[in-house]
C-alpha positions as CSV (number, residue, x, y, z in Angstrom):
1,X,-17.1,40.8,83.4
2,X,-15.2,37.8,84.3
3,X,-13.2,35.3,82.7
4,X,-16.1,32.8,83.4
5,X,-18.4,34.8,81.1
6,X,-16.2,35.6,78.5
7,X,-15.9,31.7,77.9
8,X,-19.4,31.6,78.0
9,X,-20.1,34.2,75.6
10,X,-17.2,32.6,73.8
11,X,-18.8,29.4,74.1
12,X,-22.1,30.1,73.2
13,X,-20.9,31.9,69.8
14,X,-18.7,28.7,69.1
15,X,-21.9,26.7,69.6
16,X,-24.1,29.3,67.7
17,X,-22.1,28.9,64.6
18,X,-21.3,25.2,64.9
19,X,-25.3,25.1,64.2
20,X,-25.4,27.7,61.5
21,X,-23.0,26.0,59.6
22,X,-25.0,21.9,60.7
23,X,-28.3,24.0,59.0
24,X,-26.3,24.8,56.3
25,X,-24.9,22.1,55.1
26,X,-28.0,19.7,55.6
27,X,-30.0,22.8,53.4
28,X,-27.4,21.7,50.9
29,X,-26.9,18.3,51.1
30,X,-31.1,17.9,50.7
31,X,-30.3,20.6,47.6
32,X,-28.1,18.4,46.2
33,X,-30.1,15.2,46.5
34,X,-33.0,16.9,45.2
35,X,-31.4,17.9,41.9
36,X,-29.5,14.4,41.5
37,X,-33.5,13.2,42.1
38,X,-34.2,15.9,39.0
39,X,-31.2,14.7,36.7
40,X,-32.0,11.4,36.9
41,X,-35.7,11.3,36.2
42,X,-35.0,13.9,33.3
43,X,-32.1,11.3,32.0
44,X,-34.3,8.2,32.6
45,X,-37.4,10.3,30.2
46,X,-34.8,11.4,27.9
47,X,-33.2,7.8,27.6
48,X,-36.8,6.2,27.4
49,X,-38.3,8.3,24.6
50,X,-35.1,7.9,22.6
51,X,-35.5,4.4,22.5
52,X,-39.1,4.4,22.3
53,X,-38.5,6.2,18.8
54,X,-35.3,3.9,18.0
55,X,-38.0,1.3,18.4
56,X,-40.9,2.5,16.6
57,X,-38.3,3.9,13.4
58,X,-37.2,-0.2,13.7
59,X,-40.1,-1.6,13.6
60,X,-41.5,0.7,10.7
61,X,-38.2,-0.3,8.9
62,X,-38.4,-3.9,9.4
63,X,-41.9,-4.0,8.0
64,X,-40.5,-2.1,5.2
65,X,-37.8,-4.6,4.4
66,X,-40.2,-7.3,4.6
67,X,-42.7,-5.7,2.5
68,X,-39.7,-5.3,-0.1
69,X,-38.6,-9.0,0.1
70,X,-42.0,-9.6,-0.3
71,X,-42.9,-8.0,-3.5
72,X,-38.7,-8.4,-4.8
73,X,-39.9,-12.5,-4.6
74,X,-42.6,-11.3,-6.9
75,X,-41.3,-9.3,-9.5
76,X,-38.8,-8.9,-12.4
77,X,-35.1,-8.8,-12.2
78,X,-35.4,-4.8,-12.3
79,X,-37.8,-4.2,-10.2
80,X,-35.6,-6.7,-7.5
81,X,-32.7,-4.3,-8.5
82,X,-34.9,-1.4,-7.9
83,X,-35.5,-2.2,-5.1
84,X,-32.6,-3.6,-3.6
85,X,-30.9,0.0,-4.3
86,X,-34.2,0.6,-1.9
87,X,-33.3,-1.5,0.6
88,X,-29.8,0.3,0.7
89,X,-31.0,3.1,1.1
90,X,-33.5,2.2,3.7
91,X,-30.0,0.7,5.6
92,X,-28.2,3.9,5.0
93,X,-30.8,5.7,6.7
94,X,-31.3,3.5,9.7
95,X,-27.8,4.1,10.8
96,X,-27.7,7.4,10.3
97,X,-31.0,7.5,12.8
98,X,-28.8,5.2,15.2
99,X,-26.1,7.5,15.2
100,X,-28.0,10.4,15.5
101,X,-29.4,8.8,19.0
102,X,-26.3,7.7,19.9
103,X,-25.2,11.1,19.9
104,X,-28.3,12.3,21.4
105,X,-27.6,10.1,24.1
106,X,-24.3,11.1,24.6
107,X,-24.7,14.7,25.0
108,X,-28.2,14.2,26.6
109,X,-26.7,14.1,30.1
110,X,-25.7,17.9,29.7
111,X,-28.1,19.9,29.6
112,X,-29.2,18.2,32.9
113,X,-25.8,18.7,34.9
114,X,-25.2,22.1,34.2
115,X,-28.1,23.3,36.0
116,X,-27.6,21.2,39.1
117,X,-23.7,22.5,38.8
118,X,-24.6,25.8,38.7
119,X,-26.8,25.7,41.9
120,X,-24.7,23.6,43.2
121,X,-21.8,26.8,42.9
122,X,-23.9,29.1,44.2
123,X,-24.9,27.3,47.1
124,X,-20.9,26.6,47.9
125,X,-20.4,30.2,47.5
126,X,-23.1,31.5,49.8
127,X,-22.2,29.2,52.6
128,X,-18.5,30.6,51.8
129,X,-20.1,34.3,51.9
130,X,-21.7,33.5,55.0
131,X,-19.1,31.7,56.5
132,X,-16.5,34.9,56.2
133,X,-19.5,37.2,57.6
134,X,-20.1,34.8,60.7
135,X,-15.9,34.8,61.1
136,X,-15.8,38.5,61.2
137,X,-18.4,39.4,63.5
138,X,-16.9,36.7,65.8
139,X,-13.8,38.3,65.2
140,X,-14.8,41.9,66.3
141,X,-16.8,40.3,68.9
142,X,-13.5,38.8,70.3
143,X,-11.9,42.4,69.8
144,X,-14.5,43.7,71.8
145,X,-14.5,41.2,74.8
146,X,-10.6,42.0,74.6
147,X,-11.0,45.4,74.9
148,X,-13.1,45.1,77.8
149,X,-11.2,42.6,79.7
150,X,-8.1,45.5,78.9
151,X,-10.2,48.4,80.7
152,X,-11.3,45.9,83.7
153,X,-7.5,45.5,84.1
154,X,-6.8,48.8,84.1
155,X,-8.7,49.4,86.9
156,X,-6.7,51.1,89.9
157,X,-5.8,48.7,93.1
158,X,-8.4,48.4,95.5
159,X,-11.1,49.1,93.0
160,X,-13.2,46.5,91.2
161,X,-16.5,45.8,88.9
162,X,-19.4,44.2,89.6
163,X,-22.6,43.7,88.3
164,X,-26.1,43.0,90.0
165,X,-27.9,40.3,87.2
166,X,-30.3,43.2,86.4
167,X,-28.2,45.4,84.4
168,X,-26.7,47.6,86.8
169,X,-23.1,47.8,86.9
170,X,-21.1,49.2,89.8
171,X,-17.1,50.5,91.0
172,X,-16.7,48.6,94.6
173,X,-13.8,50.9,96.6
174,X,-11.5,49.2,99.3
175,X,-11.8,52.2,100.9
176,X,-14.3,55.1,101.3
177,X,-13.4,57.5,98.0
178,X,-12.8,61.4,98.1
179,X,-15.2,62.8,95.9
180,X,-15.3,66.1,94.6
181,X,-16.9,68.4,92.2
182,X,-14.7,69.1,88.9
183,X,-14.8,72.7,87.4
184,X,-16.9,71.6,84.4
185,X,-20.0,70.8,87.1
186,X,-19.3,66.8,87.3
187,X,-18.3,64.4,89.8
188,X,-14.7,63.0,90.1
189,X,-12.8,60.8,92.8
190,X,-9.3,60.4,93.1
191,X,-7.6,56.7,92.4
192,X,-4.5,55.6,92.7
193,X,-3.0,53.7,90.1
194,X,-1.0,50.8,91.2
């Protein structure tokens, strides 16, 4: 192999995982947008049926207090007391209700975000996961190529690879080798090392 096709190969897995991370993080940027689309439409339903019944508890209230006005015009001293000690408490109990939606609204958000987080976390943490597996198998790759390019060194003096572009890979001698048969039945030829 030469130093021309390890910078391919090197290449092409710098090029391979420059995409896998681009896919990556557009999956998660779409993710992301997709639950801020969720969180907002569920705040936006929360926020208008809490004031829809802020309204309707109003309303229902203010016909109340005009009814009572009404009929305190109409009756005795007691009965206005009576029912002013009504309207009190018909006061007391409307800002309660507003503070109870106040605090609805306030916390409302929560339940909401903590989804969205949550995917959100386990999104980061899978591209992390896959991120270390991509680095290591680029990392042994590299061991590998490096290990190679060691043995093609090693190669005696006058003796070289090569490879014919349809897998076949051959030794090319300077010079015609001595070949002989070993003891164990197989074929040997002497090189000398440089």
């Amino acid at each position: 192999m030469g130093t021309n096709s390890m910078s391919e190969l090197s290449q092409k897995l710098e090029t391979k995982q420059a995409q896998a991370r681009e896919r990556i993080e557009k999956h998660t940027l779409s993710e992301l947008k997709r639950h801020a689309r969720s969180l907002r439409d569920g705040l936006n339903d929360e926020l208008a049926t809490t004031k829809s019944d802020i309204s309707d508890r109003l309303n229902q209230i203010t016909e109340l207090i005009e009814n009572l006005e009404r009929s305190a015009k109409q009756g005795s001293a007691s009965m206005k007391k009576s029912l002013s000690a009504d309207l009190n408490a018909i006061r007391q109990s409307s800002n309660e209700n507003r503070q109870a939606a106040m605090n609805t609204l306030k916390w409302g958000w929560l339940k909401y975000s903590l989804p969205a987080l949550a995917v959100l976390a386990i999104i980061l943490g899978a591209n992390w996961g896959l991120m270390q597996w991509q680095s290591s198998r680029l990392i042994a790759m590299q061991e590998q190529i490096d290990q190679a390019q060691r043995t093609l060194n090693q190669l005696p003096q006058g003796v070289r690879f090569a490879q014919d572009g349809q897998g076949k890979s051959f030794l090319i001698y300077e010079n015609e080798p001595q070949i002989f048969q070993t003891q164990s039945g197989g074929w040997a030829t002497e090189l000398k090392t440089r």
